[in-house]
Wavefront OBJ file of the C-alpha trace (Angstrom):
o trace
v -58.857 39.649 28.710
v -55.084 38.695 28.117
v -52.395 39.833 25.969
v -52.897 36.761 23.734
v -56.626 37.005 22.748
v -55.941 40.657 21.522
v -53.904 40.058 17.977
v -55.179 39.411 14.546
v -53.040 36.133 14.641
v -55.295 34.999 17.681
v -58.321 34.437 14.847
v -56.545 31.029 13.862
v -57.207 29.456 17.015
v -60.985 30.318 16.713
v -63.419 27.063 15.609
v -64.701 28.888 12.726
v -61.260 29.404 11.185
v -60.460 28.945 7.730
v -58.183 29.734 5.414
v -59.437 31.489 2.174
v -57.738 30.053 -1.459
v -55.471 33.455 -1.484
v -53.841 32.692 1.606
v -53.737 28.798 1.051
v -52.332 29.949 -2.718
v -49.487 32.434 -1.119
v -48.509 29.912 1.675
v -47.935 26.982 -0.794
v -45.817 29.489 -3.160
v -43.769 30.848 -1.199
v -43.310 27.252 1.169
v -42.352 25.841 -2.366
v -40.113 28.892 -3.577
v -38.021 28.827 -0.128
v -37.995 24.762 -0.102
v -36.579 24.652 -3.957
v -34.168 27.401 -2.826
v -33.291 26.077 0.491
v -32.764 22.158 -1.849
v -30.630 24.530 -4.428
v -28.697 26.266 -1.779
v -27.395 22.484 0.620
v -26.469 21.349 -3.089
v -24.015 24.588 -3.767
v -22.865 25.135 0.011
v -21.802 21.098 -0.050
v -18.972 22.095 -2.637
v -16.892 19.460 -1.603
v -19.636 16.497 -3.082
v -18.908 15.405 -6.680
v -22.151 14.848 -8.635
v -24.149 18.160 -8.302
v -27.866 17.226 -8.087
v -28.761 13.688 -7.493
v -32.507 11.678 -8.148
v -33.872 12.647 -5.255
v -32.586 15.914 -5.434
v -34.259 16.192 -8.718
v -38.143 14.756 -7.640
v -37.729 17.323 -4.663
v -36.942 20.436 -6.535
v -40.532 18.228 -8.944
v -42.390 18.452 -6.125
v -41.212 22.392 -4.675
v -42.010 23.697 -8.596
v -45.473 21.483 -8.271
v -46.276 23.201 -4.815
v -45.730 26.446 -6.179
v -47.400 25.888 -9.217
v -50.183 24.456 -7.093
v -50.034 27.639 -5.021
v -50.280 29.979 -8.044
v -53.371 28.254 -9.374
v -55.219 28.807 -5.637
v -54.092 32.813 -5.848
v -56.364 34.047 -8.240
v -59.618 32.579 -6.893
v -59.927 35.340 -4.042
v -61.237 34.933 -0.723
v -63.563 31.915 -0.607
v -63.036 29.557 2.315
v -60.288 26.724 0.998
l 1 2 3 4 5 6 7 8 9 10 11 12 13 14 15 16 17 18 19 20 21 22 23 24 25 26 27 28 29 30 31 32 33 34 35 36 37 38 39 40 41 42 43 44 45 46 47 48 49 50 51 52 53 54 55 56 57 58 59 60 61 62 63 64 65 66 67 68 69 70 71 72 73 74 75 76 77 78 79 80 81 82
C-alpha cells in the first residue's frame, strides 16, 4: 500500500465520493468570503486608480455575497449527500 492511499484526503478520489451539504455550504462561504475580500483588497492596494469600485467590480463583490449566502443556506442541512 503507498503513502498516498493512507490519508483521509485520499477518500475524494474514491467513486462513491460525495460531498455532504455542510461541506458544499462551508466551501462556498468561505470561497465567497476570501473572493469578496481578495476583489476588496486589488481595489485598495491599486491606490494609484481614480474611481474606487467600478460595474464590474460591483456584480463581482453581487455574486461573492450570493455565493456565500448560497453557502450559508447549504450549512444547516447537515450531512446528506449534496
Amino acid at each position: 500500500m503507498s503513502k498516498f492511499s493512507q490519508g483521509w484526503w485520499w477518500r475524494i478520489f474514491a467513486a462513491d465520493f460525495s460531498f455532504s451539504k455542510r461541506q458544499l455550504g462551508q466551501l462556498l462561504l468561505v470561497s465567497g468570503l476570501l473572493l469578496g475580500a481578495a476583489i476588496l483588497a486589488i481595489d485598495l492596494i491599486d491606490i494609484g486608480r481614480e474611481g474606487g469600485i467600478g460595474p464590474a467590480q460591483r456584480a463581482a463583490l453581487i455574486v461573492c455575497g450570493v455565493v456565500a449566502l448560497l453557502g450559508l443556506t447549504l450549512i444547516p442541512l447537515g450531512d446528506d449527500p449534496a
